[in-house]
VMD Tcl script that draws the C-alpha trace (Angstrom):
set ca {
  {0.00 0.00 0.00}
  {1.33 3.40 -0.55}
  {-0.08 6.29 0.16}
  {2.06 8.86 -2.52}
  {3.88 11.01 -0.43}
  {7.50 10.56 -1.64}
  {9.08 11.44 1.59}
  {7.44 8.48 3.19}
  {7.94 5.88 0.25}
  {9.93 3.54 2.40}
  {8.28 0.66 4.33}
  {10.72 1.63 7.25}
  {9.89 4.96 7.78}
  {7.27 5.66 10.14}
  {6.47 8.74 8.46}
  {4.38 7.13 6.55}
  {1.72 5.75 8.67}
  {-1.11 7.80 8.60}
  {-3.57 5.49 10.87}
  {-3.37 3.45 13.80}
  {-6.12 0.79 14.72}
  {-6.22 -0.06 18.60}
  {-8.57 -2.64 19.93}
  {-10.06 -0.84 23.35}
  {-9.68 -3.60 25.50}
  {-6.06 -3.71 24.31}
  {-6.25 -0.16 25.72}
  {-7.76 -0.52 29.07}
  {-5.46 -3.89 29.08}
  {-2.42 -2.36 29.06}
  {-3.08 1.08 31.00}
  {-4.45 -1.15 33.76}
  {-0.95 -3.45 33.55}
  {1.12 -0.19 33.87}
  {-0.64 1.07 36.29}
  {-0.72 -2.14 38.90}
  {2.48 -3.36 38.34}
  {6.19 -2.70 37.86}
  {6.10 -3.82 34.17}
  {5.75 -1.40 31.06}
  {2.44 -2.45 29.19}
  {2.06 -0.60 25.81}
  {0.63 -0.94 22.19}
  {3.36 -1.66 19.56}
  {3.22 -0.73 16.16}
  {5.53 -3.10 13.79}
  {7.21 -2.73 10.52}
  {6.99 -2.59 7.62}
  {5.22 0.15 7.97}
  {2.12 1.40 6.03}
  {-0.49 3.69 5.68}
  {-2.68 1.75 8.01}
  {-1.13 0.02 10.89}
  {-2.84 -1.97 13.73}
  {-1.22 -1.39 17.56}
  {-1.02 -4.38 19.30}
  {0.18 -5.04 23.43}
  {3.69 -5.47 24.30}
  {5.54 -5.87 27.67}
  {8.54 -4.29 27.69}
  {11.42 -5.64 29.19}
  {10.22 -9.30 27.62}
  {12.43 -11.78 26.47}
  {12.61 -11.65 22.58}
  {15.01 -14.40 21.13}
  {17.21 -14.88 24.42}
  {17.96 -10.80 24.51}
  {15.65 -8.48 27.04}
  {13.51 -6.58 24.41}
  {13.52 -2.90 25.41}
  {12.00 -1.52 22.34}
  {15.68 -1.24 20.41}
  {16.47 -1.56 16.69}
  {15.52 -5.22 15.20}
  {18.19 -7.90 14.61}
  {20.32 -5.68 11.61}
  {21.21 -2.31 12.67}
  {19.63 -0.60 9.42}
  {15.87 -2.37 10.20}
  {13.47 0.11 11.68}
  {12.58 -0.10 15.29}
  {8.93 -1.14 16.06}
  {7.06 1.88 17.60}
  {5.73 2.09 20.88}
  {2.39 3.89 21.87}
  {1.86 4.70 25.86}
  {-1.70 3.66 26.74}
  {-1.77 6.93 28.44}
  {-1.75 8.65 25.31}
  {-4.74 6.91 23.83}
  {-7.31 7.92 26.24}
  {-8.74 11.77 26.74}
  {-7.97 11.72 30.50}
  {-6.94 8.74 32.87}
  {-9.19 8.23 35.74}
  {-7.91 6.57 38.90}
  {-7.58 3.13 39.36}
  {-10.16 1.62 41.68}
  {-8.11 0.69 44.86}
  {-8.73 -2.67 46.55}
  {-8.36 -0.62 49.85}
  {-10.60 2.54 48.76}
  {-13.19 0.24 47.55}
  {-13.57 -1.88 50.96}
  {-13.60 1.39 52.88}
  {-16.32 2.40 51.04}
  {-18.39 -0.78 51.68}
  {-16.64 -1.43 55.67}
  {-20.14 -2.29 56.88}
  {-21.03 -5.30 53.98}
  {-19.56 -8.44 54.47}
  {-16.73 -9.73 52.52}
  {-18.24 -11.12 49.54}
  {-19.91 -7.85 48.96}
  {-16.80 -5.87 48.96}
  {-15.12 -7.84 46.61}
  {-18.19 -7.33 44.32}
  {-18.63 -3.60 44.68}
  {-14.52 -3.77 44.16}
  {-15.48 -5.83 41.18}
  {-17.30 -3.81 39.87}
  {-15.45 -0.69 40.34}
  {-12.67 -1.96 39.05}
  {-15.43 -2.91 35.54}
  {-16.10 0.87 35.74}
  {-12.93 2.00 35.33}
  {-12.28 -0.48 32.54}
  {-15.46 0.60 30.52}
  {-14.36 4.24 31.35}
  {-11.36 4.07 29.68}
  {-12.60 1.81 26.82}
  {-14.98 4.75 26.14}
  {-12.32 7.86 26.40}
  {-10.07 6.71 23.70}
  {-8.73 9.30 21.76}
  {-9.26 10.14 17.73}
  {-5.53 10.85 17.11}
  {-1.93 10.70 18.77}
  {1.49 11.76 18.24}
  {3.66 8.75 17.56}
  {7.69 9.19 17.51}
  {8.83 9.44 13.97}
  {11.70 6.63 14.63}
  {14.20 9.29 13.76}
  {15.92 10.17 17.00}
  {15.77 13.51 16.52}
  {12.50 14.21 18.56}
  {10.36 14.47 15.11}
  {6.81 13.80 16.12}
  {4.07 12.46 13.16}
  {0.29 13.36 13.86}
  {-1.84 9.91 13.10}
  {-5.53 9.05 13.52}
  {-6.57 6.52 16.08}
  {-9.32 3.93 15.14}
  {-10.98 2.42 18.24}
  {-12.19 -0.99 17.35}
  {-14.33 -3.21 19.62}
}
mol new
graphics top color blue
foreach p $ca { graphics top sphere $p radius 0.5 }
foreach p [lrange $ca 0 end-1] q [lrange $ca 1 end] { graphics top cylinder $p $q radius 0.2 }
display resetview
């Protein structure tokens, strides 16, 4: 597919994607992962690049082929380095994660089983929160090293 800007011919220049598709719950998958643990959850874009690219999770810091994969260049030097896309940037504002403490505090007076319900529950809200605030567009690094920022739609699907 090209999409006839000369510039942005090549299959390894990220320049050229105009579009990313992100599934929501691969949104609201990975922000939650960041956000409750120590590991680096985000949506990874993969060349060859194209006009239309889908985003799809990656933990960072994962073992790729025996060597710790921490978003680097591919196996040859010249290959282009897959993108990465913070979940943070896909939604229009982050709410708070649901607490397991904040949630029982809330409910002190019901009985176990109901806390871990209404925490449940609260935690569902969130999720369906941020599946419903994800953004129409984001700024994706242009794989250049020199800062360059490329403006691309977002495509919520699911």
């Amino acid at each position: 597919m090209t999409d006839g800007d000369p510039a942005a011919s090549g299959s390894d220049d990220p320049r050229r994607i105009r579009s990313i598709a992100v599934h929501r719950d691969d949104v609201a998958t990975a922000l939650e992962a960041t956000l409750r643990s120590e590991r680096e959850v985000v949506l990874r874009v993969t060349p060859p690049f194209s006009g239309r690219m889908r985003a799809r999770l990656h933990s960072l810091g994962t073992e790729v082929g025996g060597e710790a994969d921490a978003g680097e260049q591919n196996d040859a030097d010249d290959d282009p380095a897959p993108i990465h896309v913070d979940p943070r940037d896909l939604v229009s504002a982050v709410p708070p994660y649901p607490e397991v403490d904040e949630t029982m505090a809330e409910h002190s007076d019901a009985d176990i089983e109901t806390r871990r319900e209404r925490h449940t529950e609260a935690v569902e809200s969130w999720r369906e929160t941020i599946r419903g605030s994800v953004v129409d567009g984001v700024e994706l690094d242009a794989g250049r090293g020199d800062g360059e920022t490329v403006a691309v739609d977002v495509t919520a699907l699911g």
